[in-house]
C-alpha positions as CSV (number, residue, x, y, z in Angstrom):
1,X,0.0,0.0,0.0
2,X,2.6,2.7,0.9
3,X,4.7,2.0,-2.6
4,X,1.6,2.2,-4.4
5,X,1.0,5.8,-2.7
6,X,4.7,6.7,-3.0
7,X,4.7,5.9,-6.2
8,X,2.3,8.3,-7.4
9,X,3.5,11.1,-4.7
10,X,6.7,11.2,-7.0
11,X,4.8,11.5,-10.4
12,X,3.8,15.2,-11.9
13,X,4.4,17.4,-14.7
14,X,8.0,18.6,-15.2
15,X,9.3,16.5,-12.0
16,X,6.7,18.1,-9.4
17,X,4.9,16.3,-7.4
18,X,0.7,16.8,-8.7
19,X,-0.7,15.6,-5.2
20,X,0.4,13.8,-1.4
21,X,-1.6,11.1,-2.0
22,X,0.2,9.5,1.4
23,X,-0.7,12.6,3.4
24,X,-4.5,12.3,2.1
25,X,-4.3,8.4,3.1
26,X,-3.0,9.2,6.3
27,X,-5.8,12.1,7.0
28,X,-8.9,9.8,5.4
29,X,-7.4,6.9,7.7
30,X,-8.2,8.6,10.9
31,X,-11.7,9.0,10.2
32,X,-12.7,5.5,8.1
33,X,-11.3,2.0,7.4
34,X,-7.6,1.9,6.1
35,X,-9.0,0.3,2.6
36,X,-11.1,2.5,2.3
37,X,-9.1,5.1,2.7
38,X,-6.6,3.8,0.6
39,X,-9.0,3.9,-2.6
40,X,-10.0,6.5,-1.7
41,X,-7.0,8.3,-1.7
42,X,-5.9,6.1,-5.0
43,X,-9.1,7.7,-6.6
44,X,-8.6,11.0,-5.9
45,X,-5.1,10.9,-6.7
46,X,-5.8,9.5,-10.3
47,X,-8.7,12.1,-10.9
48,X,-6.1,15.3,-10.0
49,X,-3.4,13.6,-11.7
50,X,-5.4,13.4,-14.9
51,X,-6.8,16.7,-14.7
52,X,-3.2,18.3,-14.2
53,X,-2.0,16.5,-17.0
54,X,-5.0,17.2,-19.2
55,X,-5.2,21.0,-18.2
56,X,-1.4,21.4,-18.5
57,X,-0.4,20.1,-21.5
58,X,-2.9,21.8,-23.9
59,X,-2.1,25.1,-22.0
60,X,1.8,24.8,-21.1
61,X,2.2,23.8,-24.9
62,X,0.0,27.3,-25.5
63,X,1.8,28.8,-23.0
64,X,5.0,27.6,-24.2
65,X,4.0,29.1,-27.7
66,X,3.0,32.7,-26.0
67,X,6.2,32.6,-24.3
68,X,8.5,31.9,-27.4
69,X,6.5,34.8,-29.7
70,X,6.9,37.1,-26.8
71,X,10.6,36.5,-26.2
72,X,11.0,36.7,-30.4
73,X,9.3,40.0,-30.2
74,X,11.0,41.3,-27.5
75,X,14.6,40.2,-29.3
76,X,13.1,42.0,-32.9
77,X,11.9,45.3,-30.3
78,X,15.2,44.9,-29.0
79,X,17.3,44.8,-32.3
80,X,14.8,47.5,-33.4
81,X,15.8,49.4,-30.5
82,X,19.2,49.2,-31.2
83,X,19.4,50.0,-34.6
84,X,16.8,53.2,-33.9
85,X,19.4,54.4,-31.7
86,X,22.0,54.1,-34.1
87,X,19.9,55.8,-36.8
88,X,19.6,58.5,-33.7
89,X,23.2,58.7,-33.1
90,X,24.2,59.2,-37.0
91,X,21.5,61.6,-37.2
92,X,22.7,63.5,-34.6
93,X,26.1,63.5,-35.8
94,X,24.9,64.3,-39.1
95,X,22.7,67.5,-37.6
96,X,26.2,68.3,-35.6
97,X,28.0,68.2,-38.8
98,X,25.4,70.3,-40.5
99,X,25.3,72.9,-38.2
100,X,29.0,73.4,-37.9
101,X,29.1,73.7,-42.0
102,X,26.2,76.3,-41.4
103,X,28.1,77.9,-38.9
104,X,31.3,78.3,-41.0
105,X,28.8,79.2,-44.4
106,X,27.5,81.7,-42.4
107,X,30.7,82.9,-40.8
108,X,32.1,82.7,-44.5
109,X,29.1,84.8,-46.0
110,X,29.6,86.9,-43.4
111,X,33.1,87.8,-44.5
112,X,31.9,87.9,-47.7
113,X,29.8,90.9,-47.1
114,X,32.3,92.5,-45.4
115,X,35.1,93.1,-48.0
116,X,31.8,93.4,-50.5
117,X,31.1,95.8,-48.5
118,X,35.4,97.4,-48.9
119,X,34.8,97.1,-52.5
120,X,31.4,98.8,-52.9
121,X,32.9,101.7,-50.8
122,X,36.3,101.3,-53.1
123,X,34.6,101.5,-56.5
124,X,32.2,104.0,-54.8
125,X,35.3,106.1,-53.7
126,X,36.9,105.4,-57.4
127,X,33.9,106.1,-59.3
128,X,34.1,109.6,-56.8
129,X,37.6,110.3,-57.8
130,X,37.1,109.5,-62.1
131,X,34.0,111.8,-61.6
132,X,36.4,114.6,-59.9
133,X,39.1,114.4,-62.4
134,X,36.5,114.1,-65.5
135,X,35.2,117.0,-64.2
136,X,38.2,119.1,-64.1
137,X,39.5,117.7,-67.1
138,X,36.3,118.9,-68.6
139,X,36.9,122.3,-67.6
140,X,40.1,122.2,-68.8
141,X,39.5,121.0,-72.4
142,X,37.0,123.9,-72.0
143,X,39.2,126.5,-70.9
144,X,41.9,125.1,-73.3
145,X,38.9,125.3,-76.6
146,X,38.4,128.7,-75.1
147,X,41.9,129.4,-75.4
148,X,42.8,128.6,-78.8
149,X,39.2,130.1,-80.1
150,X,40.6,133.5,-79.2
151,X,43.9,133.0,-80.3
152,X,42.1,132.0,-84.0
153,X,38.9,133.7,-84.1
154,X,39.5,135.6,-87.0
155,X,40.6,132.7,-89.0
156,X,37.4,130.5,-87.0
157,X,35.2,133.8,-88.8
158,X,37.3,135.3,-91.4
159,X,34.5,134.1,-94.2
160,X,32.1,136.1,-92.7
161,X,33.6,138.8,-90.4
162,X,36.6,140.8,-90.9
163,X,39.4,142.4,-88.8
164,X,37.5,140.4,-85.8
165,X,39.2,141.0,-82.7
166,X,38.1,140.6,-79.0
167,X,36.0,142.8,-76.7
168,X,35.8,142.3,-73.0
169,X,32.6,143.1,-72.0
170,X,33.8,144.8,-69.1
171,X,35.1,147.5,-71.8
172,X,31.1,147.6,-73.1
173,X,29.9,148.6,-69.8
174,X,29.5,153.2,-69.7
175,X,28.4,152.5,-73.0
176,X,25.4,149.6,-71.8
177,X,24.5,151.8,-68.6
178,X,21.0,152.9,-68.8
179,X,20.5,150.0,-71.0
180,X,20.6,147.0,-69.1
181,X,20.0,145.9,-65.9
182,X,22.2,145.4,-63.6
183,X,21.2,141.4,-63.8
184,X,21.4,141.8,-67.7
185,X,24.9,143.0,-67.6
186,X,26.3,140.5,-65.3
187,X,24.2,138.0,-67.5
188,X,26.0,139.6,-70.2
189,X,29.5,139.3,-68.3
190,X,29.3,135.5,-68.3
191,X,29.8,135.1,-72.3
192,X,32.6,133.5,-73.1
193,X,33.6,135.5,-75.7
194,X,32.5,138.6,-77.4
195,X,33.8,139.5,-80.7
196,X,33.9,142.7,-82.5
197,X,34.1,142.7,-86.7
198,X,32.6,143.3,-90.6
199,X,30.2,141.5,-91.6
200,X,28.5,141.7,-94.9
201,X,25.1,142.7,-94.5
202,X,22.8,143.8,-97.7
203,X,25.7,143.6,-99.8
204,X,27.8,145.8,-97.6
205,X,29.9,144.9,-94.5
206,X,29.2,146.5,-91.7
207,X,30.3,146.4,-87.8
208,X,28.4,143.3,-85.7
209,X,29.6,141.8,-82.7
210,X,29.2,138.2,-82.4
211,X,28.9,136.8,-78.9
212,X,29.8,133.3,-78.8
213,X,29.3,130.6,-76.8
214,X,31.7,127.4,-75.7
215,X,31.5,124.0,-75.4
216,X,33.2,120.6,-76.0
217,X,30.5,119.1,-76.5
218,X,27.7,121.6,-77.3
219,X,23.9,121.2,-76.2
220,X,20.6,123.6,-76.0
221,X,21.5,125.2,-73.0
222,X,24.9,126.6,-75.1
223,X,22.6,127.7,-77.9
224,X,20.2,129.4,-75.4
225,X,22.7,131.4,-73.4
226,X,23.9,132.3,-77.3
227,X,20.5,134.0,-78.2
228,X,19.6,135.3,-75.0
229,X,23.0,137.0,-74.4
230,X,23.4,138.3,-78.3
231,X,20.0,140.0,-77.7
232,X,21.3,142.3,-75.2
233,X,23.5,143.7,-77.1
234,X,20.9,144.3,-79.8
235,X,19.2,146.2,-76.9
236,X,21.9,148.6,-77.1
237,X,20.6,149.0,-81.3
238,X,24.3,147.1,-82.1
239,X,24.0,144.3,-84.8
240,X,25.1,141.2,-83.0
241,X,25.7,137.3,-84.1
242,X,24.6,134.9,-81.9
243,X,27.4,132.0,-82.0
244,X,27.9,128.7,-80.5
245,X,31.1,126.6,-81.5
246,X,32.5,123.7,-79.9
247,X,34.1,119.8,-81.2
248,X,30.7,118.3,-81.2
249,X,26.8,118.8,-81.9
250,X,24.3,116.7,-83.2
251,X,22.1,117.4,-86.4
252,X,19.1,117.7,-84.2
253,X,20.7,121.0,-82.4
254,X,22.1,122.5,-85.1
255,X,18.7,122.4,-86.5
256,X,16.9,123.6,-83.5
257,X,20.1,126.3,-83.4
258,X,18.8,127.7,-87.1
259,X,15.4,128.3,-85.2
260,X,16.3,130.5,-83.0
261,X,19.1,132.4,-85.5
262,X,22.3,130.9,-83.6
263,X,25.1,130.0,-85.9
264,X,26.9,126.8,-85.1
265,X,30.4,126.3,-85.5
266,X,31.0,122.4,-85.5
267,X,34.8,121.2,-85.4
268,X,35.8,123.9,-88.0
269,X,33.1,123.7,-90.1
270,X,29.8,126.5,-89.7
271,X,26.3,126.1,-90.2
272,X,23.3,128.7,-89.9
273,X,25.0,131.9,-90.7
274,X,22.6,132.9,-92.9
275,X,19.6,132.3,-90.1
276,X,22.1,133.8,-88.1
277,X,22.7,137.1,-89.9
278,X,19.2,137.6,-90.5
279,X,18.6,138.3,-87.0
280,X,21.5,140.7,-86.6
């Protein structure tokens, strides 16, 4: 009887003992017939040994299953894991990399603007400095045509006015008092030159003055200043040329010039004398 009982007190799932089948003998023996208690104990031995068996091998093989998945997953989350913090890490080195070439680009651009900025005010200072000395050497190829105008005026007008020589205005000005204001006669002041000579007029030469007006390159404010300041002279009842000469002038001007009876004289050659003389 006990080595039937022992026997099954050392059977179970996995090496564990299912149920003391002994202990339950030993406890149903104190309160009923040893053979009775024996089956009894047999009986309800078999029934849990069974059930455990049933119950745990459907569910530990389940169970076993569940387990295996879970552990799979965990191992694939893991590796996952892993390789997302990798992918973190490059990134991150990648963004650190980034920034410091944004940093140096912007340093870099930086610099960039700054000797943009040098050169901007260096071509800005240069452009300053070609204006300066185009302007004075503007004034001096003026004062220079001026020059050599005077020196050749009567070979510049000999065709049309003889024994030309120079007249200051200043040397005009007892003669012009009462005659002009005293605007007119400081208008009259600034002509560049005004030249005293013969002219033919209605087939007979007679004294004109010619006040003439300079330019390198000539425009309509020369030819203006030529007929506004040859009409104060013609105040005064004196027959006066209105003249503009300089190295250049456009077809346009020297036509608008004939308009208003000024006489061009273009690089040597003269156009509008006879426009001119006709307002003398």
């Amino acid at each position: 009887m006990a080595k039937g009982l022992d026997s099954r007190n050392r059977r179970g799932h996995a090496g564990n003992v299912v149920i003391n089948t002994l202990r339950i003998f030993e406890d149903l023996s104190q309160a009923m017939p040893p053979e009775a208690a024996r089956k009894l104990a047999s009986v309800l031995g078999q029934v849990c040994e069974e059930l455990q068996n049933t119950v745990t091998k459907a569910e530990f093989r389940e169970l076993q299953q569940v387990v295996r998945e879970l552990a799979e997953a965990q191992k694939r989350t893991e590796a996952r894991l892993e390789e997302l913090a990798e992918a973190q890490k490059r990134t991150e080195a990648r963004l650190e990399a980034l920034t410091g070439r944004v940093e140096e680009l912007t340093l870099g651009l930086t610099r960039t603007n700054e000797r943009l900025d040098d050169l901007i005010r260096a071509v800005r200072a240069l452009t300053e400095t070609v204006r300066s000395h185009d302007g004075r050497l503007a004034k001096l190829d003026g004062r220079t045509f001026e020059l050599q105008f005077r020196e050749r005026a009567s070979a510049y007008l000999g065709p049309v006015m003889r024994g030309t020589r120079v007249i200051p205005a200043g040397d005009l000005a007892e003669e012009l008092e009462g005659v002009l204001t005293e605007q007119e006669f400081e208008e009259l002041l600034r002509a560049d030159v005004i030249l005293k000579g013969r002219a033919m007029l209605a087939g007979v030469r007679q004294e004109v003055f010619a006040v003439v007006e300079l330019s390198v390159t000539l425009d309509n404010s020369d030819i203006e200043r030529a007929a506004r300041r040859a009409g104060l002279l013609r105040k005064k009842g004196w027959k006066t040329l209105a003249v503009a000469a300089g190295e250049e002038a456009s077809e346009v001007l020297i036509r608008w010039a004939a308009g208003l009876g000024v006489a061009v004289m273009q690089d040597g050659r003269r156009f509008n004398w006879d426009e001119a003389l006709a307002r003398v």
